[in-house]
C-alpha positions in Angstrom: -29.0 -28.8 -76.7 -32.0 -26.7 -74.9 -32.5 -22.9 -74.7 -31.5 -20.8 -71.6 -34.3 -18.5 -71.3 -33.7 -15.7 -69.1 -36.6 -13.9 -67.0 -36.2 -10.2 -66.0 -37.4 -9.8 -62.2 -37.0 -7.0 -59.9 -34.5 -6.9 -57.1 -36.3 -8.4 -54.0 -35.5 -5.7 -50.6 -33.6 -7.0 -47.8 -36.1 -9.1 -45.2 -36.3 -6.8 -41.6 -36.9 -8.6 -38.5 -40.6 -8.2 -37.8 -43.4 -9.8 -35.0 -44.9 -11.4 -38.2 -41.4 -13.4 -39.1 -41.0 -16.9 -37.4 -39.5 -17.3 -33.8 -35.8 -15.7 -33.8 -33.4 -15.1 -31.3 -31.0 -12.4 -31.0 -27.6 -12.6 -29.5 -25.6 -9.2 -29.0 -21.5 -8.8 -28.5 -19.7 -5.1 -27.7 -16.1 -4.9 -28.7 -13.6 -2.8 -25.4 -10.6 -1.0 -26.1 -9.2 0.5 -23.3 -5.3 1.2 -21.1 -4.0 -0.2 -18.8 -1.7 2.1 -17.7 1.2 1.7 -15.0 4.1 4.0 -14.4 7.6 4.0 -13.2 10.4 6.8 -11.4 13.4 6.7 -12.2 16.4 7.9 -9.6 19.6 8.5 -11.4 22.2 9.8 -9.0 25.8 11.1 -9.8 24.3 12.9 -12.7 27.7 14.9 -13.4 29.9 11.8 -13.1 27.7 10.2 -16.1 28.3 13.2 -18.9 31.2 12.5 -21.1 30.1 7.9 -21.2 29.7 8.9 -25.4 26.8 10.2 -27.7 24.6 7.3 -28.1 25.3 5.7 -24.5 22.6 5.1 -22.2 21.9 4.9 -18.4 18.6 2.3 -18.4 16.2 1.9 -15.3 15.3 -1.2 -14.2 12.8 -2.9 -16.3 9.2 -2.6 -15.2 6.1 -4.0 -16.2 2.3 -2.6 -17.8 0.2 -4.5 -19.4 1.8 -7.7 -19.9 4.8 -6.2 -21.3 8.2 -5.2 -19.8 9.5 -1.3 -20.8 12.8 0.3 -19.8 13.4 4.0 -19.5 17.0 5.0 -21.6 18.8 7.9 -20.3 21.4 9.6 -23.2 23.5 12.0 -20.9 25.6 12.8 -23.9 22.7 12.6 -26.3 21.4 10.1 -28.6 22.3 11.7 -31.9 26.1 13.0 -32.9 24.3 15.8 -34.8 23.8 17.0 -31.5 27.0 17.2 -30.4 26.0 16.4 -26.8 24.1 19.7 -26.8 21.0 18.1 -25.2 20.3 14.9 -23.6 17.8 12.1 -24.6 14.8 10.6 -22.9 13.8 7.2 -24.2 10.9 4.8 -23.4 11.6 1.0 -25.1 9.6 -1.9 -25.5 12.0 -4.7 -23.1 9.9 -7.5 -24.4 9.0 -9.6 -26.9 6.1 -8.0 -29.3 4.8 -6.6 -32.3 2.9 -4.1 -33.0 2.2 -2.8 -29.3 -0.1 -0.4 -29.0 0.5 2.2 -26.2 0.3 6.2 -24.7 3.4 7.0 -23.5 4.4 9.9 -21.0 8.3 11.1 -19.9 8.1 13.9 -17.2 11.5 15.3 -15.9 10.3 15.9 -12.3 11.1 20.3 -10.1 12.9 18.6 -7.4 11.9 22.4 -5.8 8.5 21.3 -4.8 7.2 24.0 -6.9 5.4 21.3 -9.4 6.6 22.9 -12.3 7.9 19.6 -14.3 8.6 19.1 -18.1 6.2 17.1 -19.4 5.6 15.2 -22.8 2.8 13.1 -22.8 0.1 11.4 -25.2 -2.3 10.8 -22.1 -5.4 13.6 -22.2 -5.0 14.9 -25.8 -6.5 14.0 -28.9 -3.9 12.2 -31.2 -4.9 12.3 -34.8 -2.8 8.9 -35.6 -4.4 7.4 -32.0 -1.7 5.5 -30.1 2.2 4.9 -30.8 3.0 1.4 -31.9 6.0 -0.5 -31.4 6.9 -3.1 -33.8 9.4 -4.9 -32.3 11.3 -5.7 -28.7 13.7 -2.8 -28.6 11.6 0.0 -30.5 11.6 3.4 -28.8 9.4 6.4 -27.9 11.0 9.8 -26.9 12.8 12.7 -27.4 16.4 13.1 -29.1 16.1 16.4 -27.8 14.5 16.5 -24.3 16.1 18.9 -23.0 19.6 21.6 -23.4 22.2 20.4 -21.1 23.1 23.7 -20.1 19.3 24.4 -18.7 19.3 21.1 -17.2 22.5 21.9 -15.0 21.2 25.2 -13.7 17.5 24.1 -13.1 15.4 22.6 -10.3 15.4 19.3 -12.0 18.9 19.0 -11.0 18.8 18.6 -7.3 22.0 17.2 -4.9 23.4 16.0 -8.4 20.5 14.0 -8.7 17.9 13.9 -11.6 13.7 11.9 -10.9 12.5 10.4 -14.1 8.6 9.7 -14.1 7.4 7.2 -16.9 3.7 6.6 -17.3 2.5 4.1 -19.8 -0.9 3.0 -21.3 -1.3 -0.3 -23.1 -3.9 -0.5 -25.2 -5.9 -3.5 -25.1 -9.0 -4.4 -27.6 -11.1 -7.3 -26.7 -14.8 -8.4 -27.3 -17.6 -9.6 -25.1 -19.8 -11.8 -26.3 -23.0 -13.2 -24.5 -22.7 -15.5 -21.5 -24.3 -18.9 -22.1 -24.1 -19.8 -18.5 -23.8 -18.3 -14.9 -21.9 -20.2 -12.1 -22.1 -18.2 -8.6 -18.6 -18.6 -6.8 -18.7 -18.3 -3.1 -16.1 -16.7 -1.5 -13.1 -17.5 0.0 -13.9 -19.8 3.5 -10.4 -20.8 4.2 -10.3 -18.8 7.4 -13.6 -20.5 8.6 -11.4 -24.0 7.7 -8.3 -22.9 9.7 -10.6 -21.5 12.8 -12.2 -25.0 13.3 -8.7 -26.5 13.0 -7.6 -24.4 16.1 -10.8 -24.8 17.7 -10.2 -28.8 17.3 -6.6 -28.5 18.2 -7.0 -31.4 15.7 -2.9 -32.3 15.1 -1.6 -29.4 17.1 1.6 -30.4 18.2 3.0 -27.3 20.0 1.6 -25.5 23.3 1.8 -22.4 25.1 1.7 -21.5 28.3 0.6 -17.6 28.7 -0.7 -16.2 32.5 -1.3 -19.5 33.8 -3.4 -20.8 30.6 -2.7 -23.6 28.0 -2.8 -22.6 24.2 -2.6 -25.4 21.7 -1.6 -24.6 18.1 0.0 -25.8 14.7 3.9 -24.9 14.0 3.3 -24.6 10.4 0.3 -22.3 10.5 1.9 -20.0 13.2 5.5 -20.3 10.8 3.4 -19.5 8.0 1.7 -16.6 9.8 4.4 -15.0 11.6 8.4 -14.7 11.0 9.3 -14.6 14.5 7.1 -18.2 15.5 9.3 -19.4 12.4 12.0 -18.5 14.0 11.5 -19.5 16.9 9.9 -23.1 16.0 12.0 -23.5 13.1 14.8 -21.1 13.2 18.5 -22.0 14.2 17.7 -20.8 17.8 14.7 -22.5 18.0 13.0 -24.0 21.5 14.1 -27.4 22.2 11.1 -27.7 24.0 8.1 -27.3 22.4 5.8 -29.4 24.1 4.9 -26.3 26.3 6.4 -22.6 25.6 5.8 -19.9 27.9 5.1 -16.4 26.9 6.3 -13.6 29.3 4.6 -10.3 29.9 1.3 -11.1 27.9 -2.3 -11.6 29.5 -3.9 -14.9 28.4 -7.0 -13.0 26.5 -4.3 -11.1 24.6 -2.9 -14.3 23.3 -5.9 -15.8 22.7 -6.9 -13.0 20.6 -3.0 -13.5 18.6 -3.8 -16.7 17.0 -8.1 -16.3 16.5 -6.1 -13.9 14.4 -3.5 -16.0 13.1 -6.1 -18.7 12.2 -8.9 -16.3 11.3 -7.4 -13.7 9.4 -9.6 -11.5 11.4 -10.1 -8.9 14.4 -11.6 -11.5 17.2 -14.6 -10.5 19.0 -12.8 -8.1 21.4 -15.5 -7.8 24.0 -15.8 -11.1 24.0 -12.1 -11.8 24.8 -12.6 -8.8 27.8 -15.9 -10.6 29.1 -16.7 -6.8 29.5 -19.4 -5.3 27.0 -18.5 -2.0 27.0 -16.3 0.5 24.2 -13.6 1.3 26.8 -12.8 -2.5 27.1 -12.3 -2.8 23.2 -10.7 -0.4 23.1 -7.6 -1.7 25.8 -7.9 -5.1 24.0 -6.9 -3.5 20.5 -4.2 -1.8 22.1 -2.8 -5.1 23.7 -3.5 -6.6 20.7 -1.4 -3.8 18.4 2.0 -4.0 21.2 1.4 -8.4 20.4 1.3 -8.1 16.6 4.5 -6.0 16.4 6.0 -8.2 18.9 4.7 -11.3 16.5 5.6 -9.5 13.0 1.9 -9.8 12.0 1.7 -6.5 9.9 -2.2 -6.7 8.7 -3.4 -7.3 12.8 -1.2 -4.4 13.9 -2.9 -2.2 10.7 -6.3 -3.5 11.8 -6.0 -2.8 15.3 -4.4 0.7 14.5 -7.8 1.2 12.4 -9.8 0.8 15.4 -8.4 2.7 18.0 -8.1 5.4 15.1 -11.7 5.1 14.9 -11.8 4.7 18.7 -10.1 7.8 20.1 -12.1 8.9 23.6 -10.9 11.0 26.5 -9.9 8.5 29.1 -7.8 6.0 26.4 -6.0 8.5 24.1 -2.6 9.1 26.1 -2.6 5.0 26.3 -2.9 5.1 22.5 -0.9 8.0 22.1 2.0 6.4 23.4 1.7 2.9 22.0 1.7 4.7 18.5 5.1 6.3 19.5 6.4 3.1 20.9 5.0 0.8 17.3 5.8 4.1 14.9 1.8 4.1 14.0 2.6 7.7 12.6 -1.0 7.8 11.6 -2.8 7.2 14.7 0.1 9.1 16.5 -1.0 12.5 14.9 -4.6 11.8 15.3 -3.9 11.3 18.9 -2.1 15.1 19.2 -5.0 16.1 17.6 -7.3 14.9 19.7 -5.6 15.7 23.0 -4.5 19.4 21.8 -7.9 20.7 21.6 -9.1 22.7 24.1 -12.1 21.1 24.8 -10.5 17.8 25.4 -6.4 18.8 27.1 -7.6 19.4 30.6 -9.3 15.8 31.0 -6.9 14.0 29.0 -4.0 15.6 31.4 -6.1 14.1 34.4 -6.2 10.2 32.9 -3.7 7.8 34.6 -2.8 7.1 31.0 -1.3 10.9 30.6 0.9 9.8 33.5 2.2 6.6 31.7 2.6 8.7 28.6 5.3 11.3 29.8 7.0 8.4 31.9 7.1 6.3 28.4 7.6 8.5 25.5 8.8 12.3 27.3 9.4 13.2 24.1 6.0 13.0 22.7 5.3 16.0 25.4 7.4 18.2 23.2 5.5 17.1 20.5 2.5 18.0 22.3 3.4 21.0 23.0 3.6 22.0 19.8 0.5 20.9 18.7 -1.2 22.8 21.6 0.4 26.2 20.3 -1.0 25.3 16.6 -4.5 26.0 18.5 -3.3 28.8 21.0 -3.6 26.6 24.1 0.1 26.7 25.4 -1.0 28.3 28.2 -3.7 25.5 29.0 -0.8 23.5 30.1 1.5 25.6 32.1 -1.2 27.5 33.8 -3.1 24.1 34.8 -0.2 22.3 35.6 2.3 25.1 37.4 2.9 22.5 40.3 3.7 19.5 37.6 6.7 18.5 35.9 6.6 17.1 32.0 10.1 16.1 32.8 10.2 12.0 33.6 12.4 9.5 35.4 14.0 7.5 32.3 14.5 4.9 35.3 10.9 4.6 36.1 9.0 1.3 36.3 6.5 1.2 33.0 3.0 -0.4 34.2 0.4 -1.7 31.5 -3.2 -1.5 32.6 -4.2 -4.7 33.0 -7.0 -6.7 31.2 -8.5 -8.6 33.5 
């Protein structure tokens, strides 16, 4: 058998990357933790009918979800622990799903029901936490306080309000994950199905329903307008639907108004509104969005009526505001509504806003938004604008009177 000879030889360094080394490439990957956080209130009412259910018995919210997982709030009114001897009662946060080992922040606020913001809070969120997040091992597993808060306290504080307690539950799921480099790029365009929908109503390409609105014929598609709108589903598809739907006529809409309904319905979008006028000017935009608001609360289309309430928000001029003014009162666009005192109660603005035919139509359709209007005039110390400029004028208003719309066209 040979000799192993053995050759002492000192310890070679670690080889750096340097410009001298062959061709190398370098690839790079950063590792994210971070919350998604959620939160849930809690309304338990009869609060003083719930003591006495037992030590250990709960009243549980409805289950929510954050970050994948559902979570319950538990509310001990007797307390969770017979050590206590129903001295205080318990807050509980629990883990409603399946998991293990869920990582999460976790805050229970009892909420002043006073309005002076003074609530009792325990939270993880915003503090350093030498352990780092709670874990919960298991579906069922509980964060929270055995001891929240003395009963006695509770019922003589401003958490207590009309017999009524508000729980607010915040939670933060922690999530880890690691990014690595992208090996390819694909570019997504967006979305064109509104472009696909317009050129179906511009086609009238299977439309099998029309309408007949101020003398003009409107073809369409039951299914996109049923789709769109729950009163054309109830009205093509509905138990009191038209028998004849070969050609329905809508009263007390203008034909550009209409028009304007379904580029919406198809579109998803504000039409041109000049356009729909055949006027280019700001005033005629402005009288088409209006239409166009009193049509999609007639229609049930919630994101036009929002839309055209944007507009005439941003839109708000002397001679159109009472017009608005009242359509917000009539369509409860509280929004719009108090821009529209705003506007009108400033001095610099009452006194030609009080000489528009639409101020007329205003106290004839909604007398009560005078009041109103009043009261925002006194806010700026102009009540006398309007009972020294109007001493001959009535704000009182025949109920019976005969409500006429500017017209479009």
């Amino acid at each position: 058998m040979g000799t192993i000879r053995a050759r002492t030889a000192g310890l070679s360094k670690p080889t750096i990357c340097s410009s001298s080394s062959s061709p190398f490439s370098i690839t790079t990957s950063t590792s994210r933790t971070e919350t998604i956080n959620g939160s849930h209130e809690f309304k338990i009412g009869g609060y003083s009918l719930s003591k006495g259910m037992g030590i250990g018995k709960y009243i549980s919210s409805d289950i929510f979800f954050v970050g994948g997982y559902a979570w319950a709030i538990y509310f001990y009114p007797d307390g969770k622990s017979s050590e206590d001897n129903a001295t205080y009662v318990s807050l509980f946060i629990a883990l409603a799903s399946e998991g293990t080992d869920v990582r999460a922040l976790f805050e229970l606020s009892l909420i002043d029901q006073s309005g002076k913001e003074i609530h009792k809070v325990h939270t993880h969120f915003g503090r350093a936490l030498e352990s780092g997040p709670y874990t919960l091992k298991y579906r069922g597993s509980m964060w929270g306080y055995k001891r929240f808060f003395k009963r006695t306290q509770l019922e003589t504080s401003d958490y207590l309000k009309d017999d009524t307690l508000l729980i607010r539950c915040c939670v933060g799921v922690v999530r880890s994950h690691t990014e690595g480099p992208k090996t390819y790029n694909i570019t997504v365009p967006p979305s064109d199905i509104g472009r696909q929908f317009g050129k179906l109503l511009e086609s009238r390409k299977g439309s099998d329903v029309n309408f007949e609105v101020d003398e003009e014929i409107f073809s369409a598609h039951k299914l996109v307008l049923a789709a769109r709108s729950p009163v054309f589903r109830a009205q093509l598809f509905g138990p009191m639907k038209d028998q004849n739907t070969r050609c329905i006529r809508v009263e007390d809409m203008e034909a550009p108004v209409f028009k304007g309904l379904l580029h919406f319905i198809y579109w998803d979008a504000l039409p041109n509104m000049e356009e729909l006028v055949g006027l280019s000017s700001k005033w005629a935009s402005t009288l088409m969005a209006q239409h166009l608001l009193a049509a999609a609360d007639r229609y049930g289309l919630e994101r036009l009526r929002l839309l055209c309430e944007a507009k005439l928000y941003e839109d708000v001029a002397i001679n159109t505001v009472a017009t608005t003014l009242a359509l917000a009162e009539q369509h409860q666009c509280l929004k719009l509504k108090a821009v529209c005192l705003k506007f009108i109660a400033q001095p610099e603005n009452l006194r030609a806003v009080m000489q528009t035919d639409g101020f007329g139509y205003l106290k004839e359709s909604c007398p009560s938004v005078i009041t109103e209007l009043l009261q925002q005039v006194s806010k700026v110390g102009e009540r006398s604008v309007i009972t020294c400029g109007h001493r001959n004028e009535s704000f009182d208003s025949d109920m019976n009177g005969r409500r006429v719309k500017q017209r479009i066209r």
